[in-house]
N, C-alpha and C positions, 0 to 999 in steps of 0.2 A: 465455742464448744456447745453442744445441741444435748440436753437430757429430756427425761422424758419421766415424770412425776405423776403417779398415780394414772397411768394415762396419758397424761396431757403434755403437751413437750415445753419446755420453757426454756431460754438461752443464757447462757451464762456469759458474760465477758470477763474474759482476762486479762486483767491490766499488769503487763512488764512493766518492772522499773529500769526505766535504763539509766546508766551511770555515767554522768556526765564528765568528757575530761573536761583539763584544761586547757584553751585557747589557749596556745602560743602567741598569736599573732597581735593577742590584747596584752601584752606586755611592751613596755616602750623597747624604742632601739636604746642603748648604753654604746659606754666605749669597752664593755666589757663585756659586751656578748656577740658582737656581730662584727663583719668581715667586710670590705669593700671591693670588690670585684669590678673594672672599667676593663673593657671589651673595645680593641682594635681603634683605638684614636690616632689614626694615622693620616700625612695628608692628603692621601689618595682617597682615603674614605671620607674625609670630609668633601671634596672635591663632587662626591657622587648626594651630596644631600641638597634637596630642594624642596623641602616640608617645612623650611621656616629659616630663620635667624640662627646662620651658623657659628657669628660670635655668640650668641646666649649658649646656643648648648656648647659650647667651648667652654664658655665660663662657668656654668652650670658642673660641668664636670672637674673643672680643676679646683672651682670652691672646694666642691669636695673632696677630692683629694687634700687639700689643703688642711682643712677640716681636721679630717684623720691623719696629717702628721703631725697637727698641734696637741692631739688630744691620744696619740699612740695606739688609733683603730689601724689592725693589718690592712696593709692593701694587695692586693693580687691584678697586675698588668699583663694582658696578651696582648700580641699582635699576630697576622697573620702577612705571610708572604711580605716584608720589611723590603726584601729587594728592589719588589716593584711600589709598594704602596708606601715605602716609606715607613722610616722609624715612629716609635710610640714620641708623642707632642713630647719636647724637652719641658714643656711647662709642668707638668706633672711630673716624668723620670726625675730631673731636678731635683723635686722633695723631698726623693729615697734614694741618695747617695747609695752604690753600693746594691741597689736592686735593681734586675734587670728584665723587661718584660718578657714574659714565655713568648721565644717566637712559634707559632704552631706550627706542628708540622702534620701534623690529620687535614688533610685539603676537604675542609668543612666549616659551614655555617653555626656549628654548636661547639662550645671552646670547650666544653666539661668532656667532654669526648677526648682531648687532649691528656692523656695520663698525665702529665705535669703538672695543667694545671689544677687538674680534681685533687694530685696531691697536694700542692701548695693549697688547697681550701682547707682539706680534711683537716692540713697539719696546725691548721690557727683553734683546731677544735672549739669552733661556734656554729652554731646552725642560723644563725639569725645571716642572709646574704643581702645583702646590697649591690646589685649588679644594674649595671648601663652600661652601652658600645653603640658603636655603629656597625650597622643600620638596625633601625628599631623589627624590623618585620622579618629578620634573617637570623644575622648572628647574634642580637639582644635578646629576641624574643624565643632561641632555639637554644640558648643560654640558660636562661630565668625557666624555661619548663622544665628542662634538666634539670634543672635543682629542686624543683616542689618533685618532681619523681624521684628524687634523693631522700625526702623528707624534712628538706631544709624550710625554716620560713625565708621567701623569696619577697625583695621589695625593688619593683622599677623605678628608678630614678630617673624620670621621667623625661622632665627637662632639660636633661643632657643629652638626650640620644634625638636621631632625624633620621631620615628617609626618603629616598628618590621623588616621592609627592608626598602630599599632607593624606591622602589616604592611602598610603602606604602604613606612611606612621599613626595614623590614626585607628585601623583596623590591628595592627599589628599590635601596639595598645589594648585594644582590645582582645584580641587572642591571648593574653599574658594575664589578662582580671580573668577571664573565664578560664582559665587552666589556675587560677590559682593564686598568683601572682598579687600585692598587693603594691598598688602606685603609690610612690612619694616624690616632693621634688626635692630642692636642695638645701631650702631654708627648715622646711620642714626636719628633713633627714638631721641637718644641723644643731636645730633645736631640738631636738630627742636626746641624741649626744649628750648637751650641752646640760639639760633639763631645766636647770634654772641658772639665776645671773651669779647663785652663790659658786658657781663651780671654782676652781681656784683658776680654769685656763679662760673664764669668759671675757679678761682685758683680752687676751690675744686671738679669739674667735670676734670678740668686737672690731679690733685694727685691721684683721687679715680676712676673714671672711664676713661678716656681716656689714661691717661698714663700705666695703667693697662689689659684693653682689647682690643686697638686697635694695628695694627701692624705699623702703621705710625707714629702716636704719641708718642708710647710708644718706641720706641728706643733711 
């Protein structure tokens, strides 16, 4: 702002205070704030990935799953078109007796588009999402931006998802950090959960997931 004093002009600055919220994102994952969302693990869509090691991101995902039925994180299963690609992997359905994956029926790349599924998220009322599927550059990643446009905090779990090439998945990755999105893998995701060894469920994330899919742990 510009005054003008005796004559002569002099400038004034105005300094705004602005009020800082707070970062959601800087709060850990718990079992009691966040939602685990697995996108199209089916075996037609594994079929189509050649960006890496399709037993890891199998593993990768079912730890987690796993994860969250020890520790009684929701899970939310899609699949899309089952007739032709195949049922959701028995290795995860398995864990939730009694749950059935949304088969979609919006013929699209984005599952939250799915009125079902967006209910089945809303209805866990957490905002903290945990979301991975196949393919990272399609229906992961068109997934995961849905949600930060929802105002969800969105975390890629990373390591479970593939794609047609590694710069598929690699850029696609990328478009999911720049829209917002924060990467995690599986041990990580785990150990947030978990927080520490006192938890009362760490003997059975130790047996079932850690001593199983991690390479430190489990030797």
């Amino acid at each position: 702002m510009r005054f003008s004093v005796c004559g002569k002009p002099n400038f004034i600055l105005l300094h705004t205070q602005s009020i800082s919220m707070k970062d959601t994102k800087l709060d850990l994952l718990t079992a009691q704030n966040s939602v685990l969302l697995l996108v199209d693990y089916q075996p037609a869509m594994f079929k189509g990935v050649g960006s890496g090691d399709r037993t890891i991101m199998k593993a990768a995902a079912v730890g987690a799953a796993k994860a969250a039925s020890i520790l009684g994180v929701p899970v939310v299963l899609t699949s899309i078109n089952p007739q032709r690609n195949g049922d959701f992997i028995k290795e995860i359905t398995g864990l939730f007796p009694g749950q059935e994956a949304i088969a979609r029926k919006v013929p699209g790349f984005d599952a939250l588009e799915e009125a079902q599924v967006m209910a089945a998220l809303k209805k866990t009322g957490r905002k903290k999402v945990i979301v991975s599927g196949l393919w990272t550059s399609m229906c992961f990643a068109f997934t995961a931006i849905h949600g930060v446009r929802e105002g969800m905090d969105v975390y890629g779990l990373i390591d479970a998802a593939g794609d047609a090439s590694h710069d598929a998945h690699k850029y696609g990755v990328k478009r999911m950090v720049q829209a917002g999105v924060v990467p995690v893998t599986l041990m990580q995701v785990v150990s947030e959960w978990m927080h520490d060894w006192a938890n009362p469920k760490a003997g059975d994330l130790m047996r079932e997931v850690y001593s199983k899919y991690d390479a430190m742990l489990g030797t």
